[in-house]
N, C-alpha and C positions, 0 to 999 in steps of 0.2 A: 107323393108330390107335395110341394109345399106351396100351401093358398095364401100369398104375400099379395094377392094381386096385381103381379105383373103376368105380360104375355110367355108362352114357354114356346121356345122355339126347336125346330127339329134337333135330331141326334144322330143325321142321314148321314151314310159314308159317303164319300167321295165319288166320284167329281162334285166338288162343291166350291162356286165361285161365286159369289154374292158380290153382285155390282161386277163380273169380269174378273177377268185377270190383268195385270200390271203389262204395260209396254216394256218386251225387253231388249228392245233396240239400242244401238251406244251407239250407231254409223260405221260400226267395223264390223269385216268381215267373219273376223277373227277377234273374237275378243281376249284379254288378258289382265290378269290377275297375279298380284303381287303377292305370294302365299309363303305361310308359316315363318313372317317374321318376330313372332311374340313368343316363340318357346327357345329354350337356347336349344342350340346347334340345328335346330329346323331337322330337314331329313338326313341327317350326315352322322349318323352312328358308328364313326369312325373316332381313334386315339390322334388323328393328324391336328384337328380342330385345336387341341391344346398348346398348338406351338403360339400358337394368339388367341385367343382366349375371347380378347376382347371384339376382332374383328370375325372369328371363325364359329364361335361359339355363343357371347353374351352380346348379338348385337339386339339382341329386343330390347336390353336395356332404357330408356324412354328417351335419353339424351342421344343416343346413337338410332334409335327406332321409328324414331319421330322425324328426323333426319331426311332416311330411305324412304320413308312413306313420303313426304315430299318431294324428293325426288323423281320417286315413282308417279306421279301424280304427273310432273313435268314434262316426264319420258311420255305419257299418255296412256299409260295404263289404266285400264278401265274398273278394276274394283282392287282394295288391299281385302285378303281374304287370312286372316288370322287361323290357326290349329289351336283345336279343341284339346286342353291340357287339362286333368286334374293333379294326376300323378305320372312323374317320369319314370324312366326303364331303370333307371340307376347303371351301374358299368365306373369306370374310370373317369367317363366323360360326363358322367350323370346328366345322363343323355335325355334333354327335354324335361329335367328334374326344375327349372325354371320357366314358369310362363306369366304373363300379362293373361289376364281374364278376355274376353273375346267379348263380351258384353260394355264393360265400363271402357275398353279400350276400342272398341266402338265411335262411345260417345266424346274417345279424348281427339281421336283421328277423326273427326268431324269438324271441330274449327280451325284446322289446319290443312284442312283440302278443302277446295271447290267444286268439283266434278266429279272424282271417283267415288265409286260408289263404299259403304262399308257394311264390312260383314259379321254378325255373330253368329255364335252356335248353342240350342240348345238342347241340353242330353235329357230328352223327357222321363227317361226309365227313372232318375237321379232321385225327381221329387218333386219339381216343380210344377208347380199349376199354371195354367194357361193362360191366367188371369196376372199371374207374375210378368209372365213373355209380351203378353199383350199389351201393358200399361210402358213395362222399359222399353220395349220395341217402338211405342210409340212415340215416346219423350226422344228416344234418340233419333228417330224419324224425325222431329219436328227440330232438331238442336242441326240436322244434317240436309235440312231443306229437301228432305224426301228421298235421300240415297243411300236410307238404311235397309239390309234383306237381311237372311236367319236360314241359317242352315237348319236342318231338324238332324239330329241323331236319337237312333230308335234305342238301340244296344249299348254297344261297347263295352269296356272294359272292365270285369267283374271286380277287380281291385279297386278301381273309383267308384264302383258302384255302393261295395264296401265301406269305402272311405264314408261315404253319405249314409249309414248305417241299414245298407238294403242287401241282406246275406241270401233272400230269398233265388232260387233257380231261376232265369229267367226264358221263358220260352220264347224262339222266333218268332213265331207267327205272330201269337200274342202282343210281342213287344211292336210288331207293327199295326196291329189292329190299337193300342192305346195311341200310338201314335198320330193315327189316326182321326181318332176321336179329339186328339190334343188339337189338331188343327183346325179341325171343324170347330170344336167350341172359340179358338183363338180367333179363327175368320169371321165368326161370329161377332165376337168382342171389337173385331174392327171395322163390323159393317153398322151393326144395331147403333141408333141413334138414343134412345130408351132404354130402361136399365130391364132386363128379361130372366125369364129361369132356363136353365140346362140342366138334365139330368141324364147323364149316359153311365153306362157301366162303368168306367174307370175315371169318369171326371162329373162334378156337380156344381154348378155355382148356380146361386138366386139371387137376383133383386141385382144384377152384373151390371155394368155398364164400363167403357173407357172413354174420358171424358179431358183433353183432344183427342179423338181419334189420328191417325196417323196422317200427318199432310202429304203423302203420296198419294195417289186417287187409281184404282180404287182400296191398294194395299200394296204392304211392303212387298217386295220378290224373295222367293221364299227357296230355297234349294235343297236337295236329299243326296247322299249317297248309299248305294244298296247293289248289290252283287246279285242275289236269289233271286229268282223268280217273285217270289213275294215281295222281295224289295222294289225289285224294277216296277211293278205293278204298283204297289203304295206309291210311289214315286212321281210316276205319270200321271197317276188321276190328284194327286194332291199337292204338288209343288211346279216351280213354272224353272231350274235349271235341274239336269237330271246328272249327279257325278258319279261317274264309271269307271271302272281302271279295268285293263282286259291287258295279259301276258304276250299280244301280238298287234301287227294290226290288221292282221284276218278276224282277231278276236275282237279288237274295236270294233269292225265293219260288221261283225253279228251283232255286238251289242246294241250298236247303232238303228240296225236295219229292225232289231224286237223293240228299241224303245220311240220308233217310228211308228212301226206296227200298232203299239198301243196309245201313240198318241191318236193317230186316228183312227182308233175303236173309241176309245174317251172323248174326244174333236175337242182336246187341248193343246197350245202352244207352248211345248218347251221349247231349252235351248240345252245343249249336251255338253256334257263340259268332264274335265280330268285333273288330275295334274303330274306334276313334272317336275325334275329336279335337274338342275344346270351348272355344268362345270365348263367355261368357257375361254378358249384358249386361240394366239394369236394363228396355230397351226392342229392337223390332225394328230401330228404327232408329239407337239407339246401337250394337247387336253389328254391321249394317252399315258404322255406319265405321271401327269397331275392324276389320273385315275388310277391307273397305278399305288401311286402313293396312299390316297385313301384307301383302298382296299388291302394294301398289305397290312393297316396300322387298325384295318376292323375291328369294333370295341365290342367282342362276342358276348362279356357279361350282358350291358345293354341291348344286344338282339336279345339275346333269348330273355332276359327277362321283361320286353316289351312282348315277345312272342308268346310268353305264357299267359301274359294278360287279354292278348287280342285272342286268344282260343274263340275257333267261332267264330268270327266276325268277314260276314261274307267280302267285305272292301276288300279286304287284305290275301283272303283268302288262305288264310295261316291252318285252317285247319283246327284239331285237337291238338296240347301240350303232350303230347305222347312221345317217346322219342323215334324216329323216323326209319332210325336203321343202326344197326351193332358199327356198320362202316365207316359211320361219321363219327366215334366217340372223341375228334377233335374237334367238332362242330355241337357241340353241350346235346346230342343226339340230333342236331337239325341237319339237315341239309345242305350241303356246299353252297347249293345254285339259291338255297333259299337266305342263307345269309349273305350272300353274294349282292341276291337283289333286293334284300330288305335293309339293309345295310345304309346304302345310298340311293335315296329315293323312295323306302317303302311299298318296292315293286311297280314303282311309276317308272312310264319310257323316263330315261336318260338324253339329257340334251347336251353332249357332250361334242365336243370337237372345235375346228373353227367354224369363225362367223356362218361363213356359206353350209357349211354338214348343219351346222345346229340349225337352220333357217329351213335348210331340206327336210329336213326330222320333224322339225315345225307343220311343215306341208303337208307331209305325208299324214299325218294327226288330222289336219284340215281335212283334206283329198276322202280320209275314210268316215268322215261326218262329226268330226270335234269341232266345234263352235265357238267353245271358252277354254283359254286353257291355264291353268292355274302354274307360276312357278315360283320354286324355292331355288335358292342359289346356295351352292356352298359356299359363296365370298358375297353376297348383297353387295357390299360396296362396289366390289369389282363388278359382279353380275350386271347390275343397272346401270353401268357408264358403257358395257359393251353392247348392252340390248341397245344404247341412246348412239352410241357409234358407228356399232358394225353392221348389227343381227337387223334394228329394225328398216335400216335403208334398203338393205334386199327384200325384209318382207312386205316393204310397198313397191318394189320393182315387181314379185310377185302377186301385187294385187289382194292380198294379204292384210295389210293396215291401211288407211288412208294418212 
């Protein structure tokens, strides 16, 4: 230990809340999130996107981006929630081969909203110290009058891992046990008023301080997504939204009902949240052929080569790069049903149809204990004028939004 003469404060795992947790109330019932406008083509790994380019594909761009985030802010959506991009799948549509940084694009969608809240992510295994997250976190907290929050990612993708010069295996557990630790010293960083020591296994700073601390009281809102048992666990005792994706919604209402369960074993408040991808249409059977159409023009390079990357990765549930079966060798060895639904959407429910189906689908997410629900559009432009038209007057006839 190093004798600088400051105080050295614990290295305790989690639950750890110093001063509380943040209020995550918005006044709706249902809260909603304007997600993965900063990568192109968001979750639509499909060749259709290319017939506009600029509307289907390049709307992160900042002139078009910045735009919908206002928009969305109008409509009353309660946070823009940006995707975590280093590297794209590549494919025809190089697909997600473009993104806005989720940090600095944070702090540009902060004097451009009022009330929604903004989101970053940051990928701890990468490289970053806690002491980085904590001081940017803060500035942009203070730039955004307190409605800045941080996704944590523990893993993900060995290719960007690469990218950042990390060849090393990375073990699950582990990677959520540094995570961990990343938080705790970060929560630290935002409570300590005095500059202090931490010394933990996979993180150390002396003589620390963050000096504004964050003007939200008592800290930013902090959110996870995790699949494994180990994730939902890290998740509950260390962040206040918990992001889930589950293949049904009997599979929701489990997930739901364990990360209930362990909130009060922990006696912490989260809020459960997912997300979701929307193709929206004036009838059932027009959003049918509009889906249709995506799916006949599926950009398989870009699946599978997003899918080799995500090997592992409990969100997704992709599993090993292995190939699946001799039967699909028109599916690069994957799976019909798995390109099917990683495709559009990246295996998140489908919010597809008219006003009233997608509003019921909405519900039914509600009904089995979804709180927040995150969505990408395959049109943004078109998506947000029918959320602000169609979808959200039924969802306050259901009681739904206010």
């Amino acid at each position: 230990m190093v004798d600088n003469g400051f105080k050295t404060v614990e290295t305790m795992r989690g639950p750890f809340d110093p001063g509380g947790q943040p209020d995550l109330e918005t006044g709706q019932p249902l809260q909603l999130g304007f997600f993965g406008w900063n990568v192109r083509a968001g979750m639509t790994a499909s060749k259709a996107v290319l017939t506009d380019e600029a509307r289907l594909a390049d709307y992160w761009v900042w002139e078009r981006s910045s735009k919908l985030i206002k928009l969305a802010e109008d409509i009353g959506f309660d946070y823009q929630v940006p995707f975590g991009r280093w590297i794209g799948g590549g494919g025809a549509t190089n697909f997600n081969g473009a993104a806005l940084d989720f940090l600095a694009s944070a702090a540009a969608t902060a004097p451009i909203t009022e009330r929604m809240g903004v989101i970053s992510t940051a990928h701890i295994t990468y490289g970053f110290h806690p002491l980085h997250i904590a001081k940017f976190g803060a500035t942009i907290d203070h730039i955004s009058n307190g409605r800045w929050g941080l996704n944590i990612v523990s893993g993900y993708q060995a290719q960007e891992r690469a990218a950042f010069g990390r060849l090393d295996a990375l073990d699950h557990d582990e990677a959520y046990d540094m995570a961990e630790e990343f938080v705790v010293l970060m929560k630290h960083l935002w409570h300590e008023k005095e500059r202090f020591n931490f010394e933990g296994k996979y993180y150390q700073s002396y003589g620390a301080v963050v000096a504004p601390g964050p003007s939200r009281n008592p800290r930013p809102v902090l959110m996870n997504a995790g699949g494994s048992p180990k994730g939902i666990d890290f998740a509950v005792r260390n962040v206040d939204v918990v992001f889930t994706l589950a293949p049904s919604l009997d599979g929701y209402r489990e997930k739901v009902a364990q990360i209930r369960d362990l909130s009060t074993k922990y006696d912490r408040r989260v809020k459960i949240a997912t997300m979701s991808w929307a193709s929206i249409e004036a009838t059932d059977e027009l959003a049918e052929e509009r889906l249709a159409w995506y799916e006949d023009q599926v950009d398989l390079e870009a699946v599978y080569g997003y899918y080799q990357a995500l090997a592992g990765i409990d969100t997704f549930g992709a599993g090993d790069s292995s190939p699946k079966s001799d039967d699909y060798a028109e599916y690069k060895g994957l799976t019909k049903e798995f390109v099917k639904t990683f495709s559009l959407g990246m295996t998140s429910p489908r919010l597809y149809g008219s006003p009233e189906t997608v509003a019921e689908k909405i519900r039914a997410l509600h009904d089995v204990g979804i709180e927040s629900l995150f969505i990408n559009f395959a049109d943004p432009q078109k998506g947000l004028h029918q959320m602000q038209d169609d979808v959200l007057p039924i969802l306050r006839k259901m009681g739904l939004r206010k």
